[in-house]
FIPADO-594298 format. One line per 2 residues: their letters; for each residue x, y, z of C-alpha. Coordinates in nm, 2 decimals, padded with zeros to 4 digits. Layout:
REM FIPADO-594298
A = X/Y/Z  ...
***
This chain:
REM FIPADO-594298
XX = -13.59/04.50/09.63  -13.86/04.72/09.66
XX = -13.77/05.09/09.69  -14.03/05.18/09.86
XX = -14.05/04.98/10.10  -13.66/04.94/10.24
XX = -13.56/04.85/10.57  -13.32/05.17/10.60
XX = -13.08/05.19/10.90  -13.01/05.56/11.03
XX = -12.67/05.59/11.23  -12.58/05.87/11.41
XX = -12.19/05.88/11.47  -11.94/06.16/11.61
XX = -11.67/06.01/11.30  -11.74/05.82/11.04
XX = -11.43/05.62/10.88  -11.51/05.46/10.51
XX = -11.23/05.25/10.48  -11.17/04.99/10.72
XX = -10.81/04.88/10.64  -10.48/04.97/10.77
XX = -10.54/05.40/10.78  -10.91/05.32/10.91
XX = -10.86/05.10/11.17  -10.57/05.34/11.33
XX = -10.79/05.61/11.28  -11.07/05.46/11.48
XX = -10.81/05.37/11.75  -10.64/05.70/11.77
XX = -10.97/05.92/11.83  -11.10/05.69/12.02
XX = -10.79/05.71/12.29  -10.81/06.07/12.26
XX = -11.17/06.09/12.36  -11.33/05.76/12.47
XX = -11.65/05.91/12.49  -11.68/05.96/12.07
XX = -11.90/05.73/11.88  -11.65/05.60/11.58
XX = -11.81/05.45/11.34  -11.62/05.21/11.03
XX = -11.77/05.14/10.72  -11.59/04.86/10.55
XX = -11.66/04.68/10.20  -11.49/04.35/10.31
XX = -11.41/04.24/10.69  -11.18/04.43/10.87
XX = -11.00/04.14/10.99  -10.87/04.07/10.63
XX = -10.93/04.39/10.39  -10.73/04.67/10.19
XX = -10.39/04.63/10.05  -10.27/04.45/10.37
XX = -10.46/04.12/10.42  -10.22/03.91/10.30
XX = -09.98/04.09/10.51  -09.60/04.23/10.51
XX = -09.23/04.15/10.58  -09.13/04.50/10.62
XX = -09.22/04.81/10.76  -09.11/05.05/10.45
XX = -09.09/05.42/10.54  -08.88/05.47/10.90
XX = -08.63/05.66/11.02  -08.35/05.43/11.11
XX = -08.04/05.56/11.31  -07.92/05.92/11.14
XX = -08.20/05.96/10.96  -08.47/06.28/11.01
XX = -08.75/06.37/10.92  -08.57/06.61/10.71
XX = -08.34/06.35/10.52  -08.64/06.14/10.46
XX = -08.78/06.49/10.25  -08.48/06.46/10.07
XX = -08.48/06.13/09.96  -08.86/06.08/09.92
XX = -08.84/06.42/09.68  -08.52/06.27/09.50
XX = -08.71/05.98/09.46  -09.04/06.18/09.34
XX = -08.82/06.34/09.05  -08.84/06.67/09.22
XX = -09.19/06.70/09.32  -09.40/06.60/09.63
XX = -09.59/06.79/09.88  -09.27/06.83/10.13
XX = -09.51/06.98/10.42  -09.69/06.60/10.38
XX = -09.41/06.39/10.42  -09.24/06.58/10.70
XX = -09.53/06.60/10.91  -09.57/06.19/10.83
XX = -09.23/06.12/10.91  -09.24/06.30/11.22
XX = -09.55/06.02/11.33  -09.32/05.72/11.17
XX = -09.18/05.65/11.53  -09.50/05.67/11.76
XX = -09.72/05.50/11.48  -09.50/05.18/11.44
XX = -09.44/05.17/11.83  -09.78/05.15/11.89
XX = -09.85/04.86/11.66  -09.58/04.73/11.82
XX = -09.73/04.68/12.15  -10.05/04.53/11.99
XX = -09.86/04.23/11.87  -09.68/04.29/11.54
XX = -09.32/04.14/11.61  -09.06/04.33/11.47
XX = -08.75/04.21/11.42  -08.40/04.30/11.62
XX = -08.09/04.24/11.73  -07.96/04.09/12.10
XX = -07.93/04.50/12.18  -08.35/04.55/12.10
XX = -08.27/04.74/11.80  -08.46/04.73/11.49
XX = -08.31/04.45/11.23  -08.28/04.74/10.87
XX = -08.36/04.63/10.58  -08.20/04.91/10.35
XX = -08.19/05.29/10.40  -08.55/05.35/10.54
XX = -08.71/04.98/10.60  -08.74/04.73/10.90
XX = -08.81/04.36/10.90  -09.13/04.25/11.07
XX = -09.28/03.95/11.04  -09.63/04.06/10.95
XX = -09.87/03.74/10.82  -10.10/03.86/11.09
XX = -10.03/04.25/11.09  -10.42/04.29/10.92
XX = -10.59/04.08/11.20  -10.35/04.26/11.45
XX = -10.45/04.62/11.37  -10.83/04.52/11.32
XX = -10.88/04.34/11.70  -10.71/04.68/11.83
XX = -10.95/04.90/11.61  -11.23/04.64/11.77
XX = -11.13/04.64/12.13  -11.18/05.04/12.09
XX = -11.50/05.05/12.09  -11.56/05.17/11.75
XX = -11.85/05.05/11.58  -11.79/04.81/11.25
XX = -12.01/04.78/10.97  -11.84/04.50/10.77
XX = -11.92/04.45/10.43  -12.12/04.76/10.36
XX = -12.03/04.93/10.06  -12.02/05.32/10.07
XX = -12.18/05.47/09.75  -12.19/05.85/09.78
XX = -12.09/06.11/10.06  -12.41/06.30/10.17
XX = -12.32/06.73/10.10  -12.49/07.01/10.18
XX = -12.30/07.29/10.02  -11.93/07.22/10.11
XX = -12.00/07.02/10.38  -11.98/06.66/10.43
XX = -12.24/06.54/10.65  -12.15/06.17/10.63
XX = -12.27/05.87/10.39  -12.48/05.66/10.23
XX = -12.34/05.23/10.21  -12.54/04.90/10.08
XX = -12.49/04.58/10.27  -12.39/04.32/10.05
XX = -12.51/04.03/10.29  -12.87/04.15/10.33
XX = -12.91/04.48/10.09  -13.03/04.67/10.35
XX = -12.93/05.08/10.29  -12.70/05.25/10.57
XX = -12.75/05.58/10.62  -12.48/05.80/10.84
XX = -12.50/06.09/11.00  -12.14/06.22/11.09
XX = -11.96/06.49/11.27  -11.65/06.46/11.07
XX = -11.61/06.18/10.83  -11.26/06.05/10.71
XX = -11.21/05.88/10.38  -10.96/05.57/10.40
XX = -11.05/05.33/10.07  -10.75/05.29/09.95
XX = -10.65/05.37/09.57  -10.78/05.23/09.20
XX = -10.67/04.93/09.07  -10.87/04.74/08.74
XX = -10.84/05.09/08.58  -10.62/04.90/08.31
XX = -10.60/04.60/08.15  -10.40/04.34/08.37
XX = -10.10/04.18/08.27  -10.24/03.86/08.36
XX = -10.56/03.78/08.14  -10.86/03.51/08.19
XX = -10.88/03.33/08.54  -10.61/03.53/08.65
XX = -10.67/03.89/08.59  -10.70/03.94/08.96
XX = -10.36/03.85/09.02  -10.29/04.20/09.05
XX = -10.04/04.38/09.25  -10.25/04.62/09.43
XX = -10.56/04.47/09.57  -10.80/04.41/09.31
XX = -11.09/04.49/09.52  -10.94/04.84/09.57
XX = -11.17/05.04/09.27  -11.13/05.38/09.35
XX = -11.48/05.42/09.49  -11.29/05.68/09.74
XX = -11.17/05.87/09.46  -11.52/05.88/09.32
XX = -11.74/05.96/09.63  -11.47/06.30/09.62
XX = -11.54/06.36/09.26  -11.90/06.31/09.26
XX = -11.92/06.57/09.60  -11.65/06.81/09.41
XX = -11.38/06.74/09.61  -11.01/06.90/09.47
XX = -10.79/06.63/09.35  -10.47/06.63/09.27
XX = -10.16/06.46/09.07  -10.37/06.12/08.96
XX = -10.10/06.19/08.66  -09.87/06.01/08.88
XX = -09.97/05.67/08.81  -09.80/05.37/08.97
XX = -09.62/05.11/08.78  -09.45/04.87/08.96
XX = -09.18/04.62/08.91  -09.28/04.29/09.01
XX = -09.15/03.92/09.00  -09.31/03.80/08.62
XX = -09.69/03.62/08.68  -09.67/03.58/09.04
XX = -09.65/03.94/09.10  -09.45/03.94/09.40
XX = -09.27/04.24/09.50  -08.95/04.30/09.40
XX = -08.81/04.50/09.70  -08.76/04.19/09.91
XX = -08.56/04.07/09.67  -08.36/04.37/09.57
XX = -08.29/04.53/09.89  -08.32/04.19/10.09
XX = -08.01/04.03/09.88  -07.88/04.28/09.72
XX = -07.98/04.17/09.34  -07.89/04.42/09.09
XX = -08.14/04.41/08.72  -08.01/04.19/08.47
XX = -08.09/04.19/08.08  -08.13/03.89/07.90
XX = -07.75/03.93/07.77  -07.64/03.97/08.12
XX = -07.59/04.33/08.13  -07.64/04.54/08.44
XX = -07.81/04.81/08.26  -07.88/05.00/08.57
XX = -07.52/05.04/08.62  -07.42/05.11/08.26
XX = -07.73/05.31/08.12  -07.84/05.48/08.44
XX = -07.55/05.53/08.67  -07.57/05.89/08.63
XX = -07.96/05.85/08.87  -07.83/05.65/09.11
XX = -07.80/05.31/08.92  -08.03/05.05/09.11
XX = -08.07/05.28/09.37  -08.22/05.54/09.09
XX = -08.55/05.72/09.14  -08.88/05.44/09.13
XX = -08.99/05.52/08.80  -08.69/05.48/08.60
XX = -08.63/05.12/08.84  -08.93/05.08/08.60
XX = -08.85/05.23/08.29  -08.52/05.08/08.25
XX = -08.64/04.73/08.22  -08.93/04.86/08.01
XX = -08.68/05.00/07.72  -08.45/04.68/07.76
XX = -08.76/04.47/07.66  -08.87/04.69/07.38
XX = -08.55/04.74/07.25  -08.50/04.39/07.25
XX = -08.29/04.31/07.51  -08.52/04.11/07.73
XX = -08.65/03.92/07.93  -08.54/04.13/08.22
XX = -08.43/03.93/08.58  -08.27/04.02/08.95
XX = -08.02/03.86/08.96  -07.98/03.61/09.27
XX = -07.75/03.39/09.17  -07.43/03.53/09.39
XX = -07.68/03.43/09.73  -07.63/03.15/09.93
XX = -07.89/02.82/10.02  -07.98/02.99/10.31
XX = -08.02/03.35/10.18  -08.24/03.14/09.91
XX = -08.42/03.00/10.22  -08.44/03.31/10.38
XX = -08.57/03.52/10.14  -08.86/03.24/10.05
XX = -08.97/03.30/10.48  -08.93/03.68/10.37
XX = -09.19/03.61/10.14  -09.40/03.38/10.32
XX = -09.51/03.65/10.59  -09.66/03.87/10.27
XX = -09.65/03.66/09.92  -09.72/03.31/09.98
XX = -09.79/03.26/09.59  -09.43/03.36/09.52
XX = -09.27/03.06/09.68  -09.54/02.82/09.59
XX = -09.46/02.96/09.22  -09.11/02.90/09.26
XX = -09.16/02.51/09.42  -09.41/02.44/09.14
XX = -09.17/02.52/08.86  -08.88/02.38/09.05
XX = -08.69/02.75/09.07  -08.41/02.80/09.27
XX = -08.30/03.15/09.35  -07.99/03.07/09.45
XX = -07.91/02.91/09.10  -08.16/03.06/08.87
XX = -08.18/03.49/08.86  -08.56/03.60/08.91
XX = -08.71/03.75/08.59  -08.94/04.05/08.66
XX = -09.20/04.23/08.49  -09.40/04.56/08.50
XX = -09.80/04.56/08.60  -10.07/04.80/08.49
XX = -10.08/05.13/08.62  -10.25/05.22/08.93
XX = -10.33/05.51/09.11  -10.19/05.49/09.47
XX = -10.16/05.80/09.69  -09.91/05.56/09.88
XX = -09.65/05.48/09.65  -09.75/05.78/09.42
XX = -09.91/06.10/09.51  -10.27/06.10/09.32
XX = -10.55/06.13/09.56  -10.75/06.41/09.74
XX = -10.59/06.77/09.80  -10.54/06.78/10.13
XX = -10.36/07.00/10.44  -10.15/06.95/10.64
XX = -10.41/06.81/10.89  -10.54/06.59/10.62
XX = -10.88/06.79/10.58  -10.99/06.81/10.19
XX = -11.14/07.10/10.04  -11.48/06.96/10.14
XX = -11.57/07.06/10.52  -11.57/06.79/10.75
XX = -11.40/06.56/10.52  -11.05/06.42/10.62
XX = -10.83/06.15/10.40  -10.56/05.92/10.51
XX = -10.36/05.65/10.32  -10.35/05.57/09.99
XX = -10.68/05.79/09.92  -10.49/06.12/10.02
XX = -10.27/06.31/09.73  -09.95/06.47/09.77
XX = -09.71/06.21/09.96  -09.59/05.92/09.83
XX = -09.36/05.69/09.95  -09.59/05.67/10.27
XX = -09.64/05.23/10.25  -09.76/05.11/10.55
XX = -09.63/05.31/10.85  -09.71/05.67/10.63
XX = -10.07/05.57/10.63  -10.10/05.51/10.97
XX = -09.95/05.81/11.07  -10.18/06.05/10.75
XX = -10.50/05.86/10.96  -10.34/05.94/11.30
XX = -10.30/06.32/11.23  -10.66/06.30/11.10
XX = -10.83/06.16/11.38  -10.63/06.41/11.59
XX = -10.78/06.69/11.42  -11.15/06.56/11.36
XX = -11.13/06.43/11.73  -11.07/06.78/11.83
XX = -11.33/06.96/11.52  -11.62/06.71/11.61
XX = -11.66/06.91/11.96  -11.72/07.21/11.81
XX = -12.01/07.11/11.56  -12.35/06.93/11.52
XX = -12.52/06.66/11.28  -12.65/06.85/10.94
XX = -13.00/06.76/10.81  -13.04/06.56/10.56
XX = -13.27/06.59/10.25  -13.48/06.28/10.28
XX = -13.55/06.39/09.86  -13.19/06.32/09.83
XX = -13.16/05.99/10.00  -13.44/05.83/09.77
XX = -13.30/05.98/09.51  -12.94/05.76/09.59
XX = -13.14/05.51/09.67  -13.35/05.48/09.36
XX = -12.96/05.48/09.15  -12.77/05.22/09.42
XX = -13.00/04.98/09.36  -13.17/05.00/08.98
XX = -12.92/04.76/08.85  -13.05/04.51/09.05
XX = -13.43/04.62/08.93  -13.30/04.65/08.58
XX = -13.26/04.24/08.64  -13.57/04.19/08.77
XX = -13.73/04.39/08.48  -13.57/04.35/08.17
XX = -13.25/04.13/08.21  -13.18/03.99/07.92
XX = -13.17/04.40/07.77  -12.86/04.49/08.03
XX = -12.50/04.52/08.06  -12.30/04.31/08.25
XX = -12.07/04.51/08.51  -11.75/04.21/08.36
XX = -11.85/04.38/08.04  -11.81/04.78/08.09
XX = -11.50/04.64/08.26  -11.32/04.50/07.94
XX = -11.44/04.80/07.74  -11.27/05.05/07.99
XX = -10.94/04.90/08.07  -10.92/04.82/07.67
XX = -10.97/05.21/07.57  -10.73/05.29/07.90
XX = -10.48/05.06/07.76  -10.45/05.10/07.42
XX = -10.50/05.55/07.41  -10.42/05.61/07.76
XX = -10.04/05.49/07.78  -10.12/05.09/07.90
XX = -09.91/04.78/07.83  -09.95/04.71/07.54
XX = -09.79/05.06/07.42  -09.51/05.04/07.65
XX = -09.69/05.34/07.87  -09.62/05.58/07.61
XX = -09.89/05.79/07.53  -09.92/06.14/07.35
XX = -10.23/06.40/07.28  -10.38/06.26/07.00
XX = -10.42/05.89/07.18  -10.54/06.06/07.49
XX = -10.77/06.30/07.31  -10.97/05.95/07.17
XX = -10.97/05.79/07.53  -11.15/06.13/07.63
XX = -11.40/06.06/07.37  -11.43/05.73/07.41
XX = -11.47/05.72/07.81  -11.71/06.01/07.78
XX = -11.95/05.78/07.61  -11.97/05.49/07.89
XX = -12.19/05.62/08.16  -12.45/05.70/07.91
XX = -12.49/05.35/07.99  -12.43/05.33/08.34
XX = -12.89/05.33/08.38  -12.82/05.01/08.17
XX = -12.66/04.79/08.41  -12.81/04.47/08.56
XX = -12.72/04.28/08.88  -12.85/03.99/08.95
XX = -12.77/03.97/09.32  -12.61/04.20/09.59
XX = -12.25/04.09/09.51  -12.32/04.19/09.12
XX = -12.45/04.52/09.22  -12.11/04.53/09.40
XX = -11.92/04.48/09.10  -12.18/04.73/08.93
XX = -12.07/05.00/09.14  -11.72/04.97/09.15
XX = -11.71/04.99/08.73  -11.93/05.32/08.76
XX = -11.65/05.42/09.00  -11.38/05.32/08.78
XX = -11.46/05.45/08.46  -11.50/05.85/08.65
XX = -11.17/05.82/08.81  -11.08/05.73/08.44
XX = -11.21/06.05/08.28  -11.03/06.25/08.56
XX = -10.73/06.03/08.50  -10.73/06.11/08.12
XX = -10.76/06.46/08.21  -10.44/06.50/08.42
XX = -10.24/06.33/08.18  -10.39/06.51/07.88
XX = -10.31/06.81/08.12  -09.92/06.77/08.22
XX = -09.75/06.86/07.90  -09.36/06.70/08.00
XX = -09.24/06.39/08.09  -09.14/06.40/08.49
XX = -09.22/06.04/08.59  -09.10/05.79/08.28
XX = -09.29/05.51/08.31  -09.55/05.65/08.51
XX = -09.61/05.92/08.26  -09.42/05.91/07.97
XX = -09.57/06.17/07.74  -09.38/06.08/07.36
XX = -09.47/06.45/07.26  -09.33/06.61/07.54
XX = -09.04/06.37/07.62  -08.82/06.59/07.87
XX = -08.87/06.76/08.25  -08.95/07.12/08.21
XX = -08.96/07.24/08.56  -08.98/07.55/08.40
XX = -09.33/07.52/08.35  -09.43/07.25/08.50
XX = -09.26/07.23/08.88  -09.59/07.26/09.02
XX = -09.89/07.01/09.07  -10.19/06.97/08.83
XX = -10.54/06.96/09.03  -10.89/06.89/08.92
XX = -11.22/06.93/09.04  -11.56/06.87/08.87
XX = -11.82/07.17/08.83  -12.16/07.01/09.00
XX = -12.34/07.30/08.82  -12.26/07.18/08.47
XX = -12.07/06.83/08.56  -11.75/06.93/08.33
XX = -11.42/06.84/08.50  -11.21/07.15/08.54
XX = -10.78/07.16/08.54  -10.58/07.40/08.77
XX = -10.26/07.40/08.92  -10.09/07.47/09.28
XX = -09.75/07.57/09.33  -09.46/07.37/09.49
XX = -09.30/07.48/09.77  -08.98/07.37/09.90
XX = -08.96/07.36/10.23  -08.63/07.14/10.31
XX = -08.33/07.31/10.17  -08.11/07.12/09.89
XX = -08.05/06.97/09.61  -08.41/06.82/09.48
XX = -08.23/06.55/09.25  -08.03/06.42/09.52
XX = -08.09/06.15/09.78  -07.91/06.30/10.04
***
């Protein structure tokens, strides 16, 4: 690589879309039916056809409105489910897109499961069976057949700003190197969340075998932090109940057979312990704390138990997974596990931050912009409403591509400082010049990547401490994470896929340091599990019924804490379902 001498590409594009998985790829579709005229660009780190959290695919479509159900009751549950706290303006507005957003998948290809009247085949209060193996290469031939311009496996590095504005950005290609350079109009963030923050439950050749997609680092997160971007609730991590070293989800299981949580004495602890939430039906994070205290207290290993289902629920349920978790039934025949005779035990992953399931993620309005002009988000990138799953973030990048459809009209391409392109360019690529120079004197991206999930782990509420954390441990993951990209000019690559892998660490430990900054900030306990603060163990809505933002200074680079209120917006009781 010689700087100097770089085979740039320059693209000018009415919308830019980084991101080009489920939210992306609807995106692109929707603004592109609005105005066929629009140059849509994606810029995608993988392949569309097979990239973000969807790739392997899905069995359900999780967040509709089945018969009786509103926009308004979905609120209510989605805010029961949030322990009192979620952005209600979000969720509405998403809720109110669940219909025409699934519909039009619908007539791309993805079959959806019903009965001999057409209706939708439920799947619990607000889910749907599909059978969705191929719902990734479904949603990326429409986003092709569009027109839209795809730039596969390009990795995005750094929005371009001028002032507030977001003029577009600046990718890598990690086939030939060569730097992308995009001028947009209005640019919409769609990359997904941060997983590899924290240690992995599963260690050595499988510490990939992650829940979320381990290729998901956050680089969305960062772009916003590194351009000043407001963000909000990252506090909110996700921790998810899964079936033990497969890492299937457990939903298919729970809500597909009915299998209530088990101890390893056979109690139903959710019924006994925490019937006064709901039981099994209680709010997320305490489907996860329960079986968190049951282990540490001794009680464990913790299962679902299947063992009231029939052969061919047991035969259904392995299909179930086969259209989204192949490794879960190939786990199951290799070990010679029958569901139907043996319960399933379950485990808890890392934490991850996941605007999706969670709410951490950019501050956004209701037309998904950001604080940054011209910068939308959708999906898991975007803050403020979780419980969105697949069908939410298609409808977040629906409303987005409404609105920058609509916005791109009105304004022209910014100028670019051709200072600050070389300057990017000159810090995309040193790793791979620190190789060529001095490559025995580097750091290996595999090793910053130990030494951050180890410090996030151990002082920032990880496995190994049950997710407990209080100030004093936080207070040394602050120091200790303020000293890594001191070595971030240190990093060698030693061919475009390692430079990959070098980016995506500096991206992970700075969503880190905001991380450790939200949860040193929230001084209660409202999500156990998620963030279960052992010096503040209660709820105090009181002071703390509100949501905790951040945003980083550019002047003097310092990451600085403020809150936004709540506002309740759908009348009721915020602790109940319904």
């Amino acid at each position: 690589m010689d700087l100097h001498h770089r085979n740039d590409e320059i693209i000018e594009t009415d919308i830019l879309i980084i991101g080009g998985g489920t939210a992306g790829c609807l995106a692109a579709v929707e603004a592109k039916e609005i105005n066929p005229a629009l140059s849509v660009t994606i810029m995608e780190k993988a392949h569309v056809d097979r990239s973000g959290c969807l790739a392997g695919g899905m069995n359900a479509i999780n967040a509709y409105l089945n018969p009786g159900e509103t926009p308004e009751s979905f609120v209510k549950y989605v805010r029961f489910d949030s322990c009192g706290l979620i952005r209600e303006d979000l969720v509405k507005s998403m809720a109110e897109l669940f219909e025409y957003s699934v519909k039009k998948v619908e007539k791309w290809g993805l079959p959806i499961l019903s009965d001999e009247k057409g209706n939708y085949l439920p799947r619990g209060r607000w889910n749907i069976k599909i059978n969705g193996e191929s719902l990734k290469p479904i949603i990326a031939k429409a986003a092709k057949q569009s027109g839209t311009k795809i730039l596969n496996w390009v990795v995005g590095t750094n929005f371009i700003v001028q002032g507030n504005r977001v003029l577009g950005a600046v990718g890598f290609s990690i086939r030939h190197g060569r730097m992308y350079i995009v001028k947009a109009k209005a640019t919409i963030i769609a990359t997904g969340g941060a997983a590899g923050i924290y240690k992995p439950n599963n260690m050595h050749d499988a510490q990939h075998k992650t829940w979320y997609s381990p290729f998901n680092n956050g680089a969305g997160y960062a772009m916003g932090i590194r351009a000043g971007a407001e963000m909000t609730s990252f506090e909110m991590r996700y921790v998810a109940l899964r079936t033990k070293d497969a890492i299937a989800p457990t939903g298919t299981i729970a809500l597909g057979v009915n299998a209530p949580q088990v101890n390893a004495k056979g109690e139903k602890f959710m019924q006994t312990k925490y019937a006064h939430l709901g039981g099994d039906g209680a709010p997320t994070p305490y489907r996860a704390y329960a079986p968190i205290m049951e282990i540490k207290e001794g009680r464990g290993p913790v299962y679902l138990d299947t063992r009231h289902i029939t052969e061919k629920q047991a035969s259904d349920l392995k299909a179930a997974f086969l259209d989204m978790y192949p490794s879960q039934v190939l786990y199951w025949t290799a070990n010679e596990i029958d569901p139907s005779k043996e319960p399933v035990e379950v485990q808890t992953t890392e934490p991850y931050i996941v605007g999706g399931h969670c709410q951490g993620g950019y501050w956004i309005d209701v037309n998904r912009k950001t604080t940054l002009e011209g910068l939308y988000a959708a999906g898991d990138v975007a803050g403020g409403a979780p419980f969105k799953f697949v069908s939410g973030c298609w409808a977040e990048a629906v409303i987005a591509a409404r609105d920058a459809a609509a916005t791109v009209q009105k304004v022209s391409f910014g100028d670019i400082d051709p200072a600050w392109i070389e300057k990017e360019a000159e810090r995309v690529y040193r790793p791979l010049l620190n190789y060529r120079n001095k490559p025995e004197q580097g750091v290996l991206p595999y090793d910053m990547e130990v030494r951050l999930q180890k410090i996030m782990d151990e002082y920032a509420g990880g496995v190994s401490t049950y997710y407990e954390m209080n100030e004093e441990r936080l207070l040394i993951a602050r120091k200790q994470l303020a000293k890594i990209p001191s070595q971030f000019e240190y990093l060698v690559a030693n061919d475009l896929h390692q430079l990959m892998k070098a980016h995506e660490i500096i991206d992970r430990v700075i969503v880190a340091r905001v991380l450790v900054e939200h949860l040193l900030y929230r001084k209660e306990t409202r999500w156990p599990s998620y963030q279960t603060r052992m010096d503040y163990p209660d709820r105090d809505d009181d002071h703390w019924l509100k949501f905790v933002n951040s945003r980083v200074n550019l002047e003097n680079g310092e990451i600085e804490m403020l809150t936004r209120p709540y506002e309740q917006l759908v009348p009721g009781d915020r602790y109940k379902p319904r």
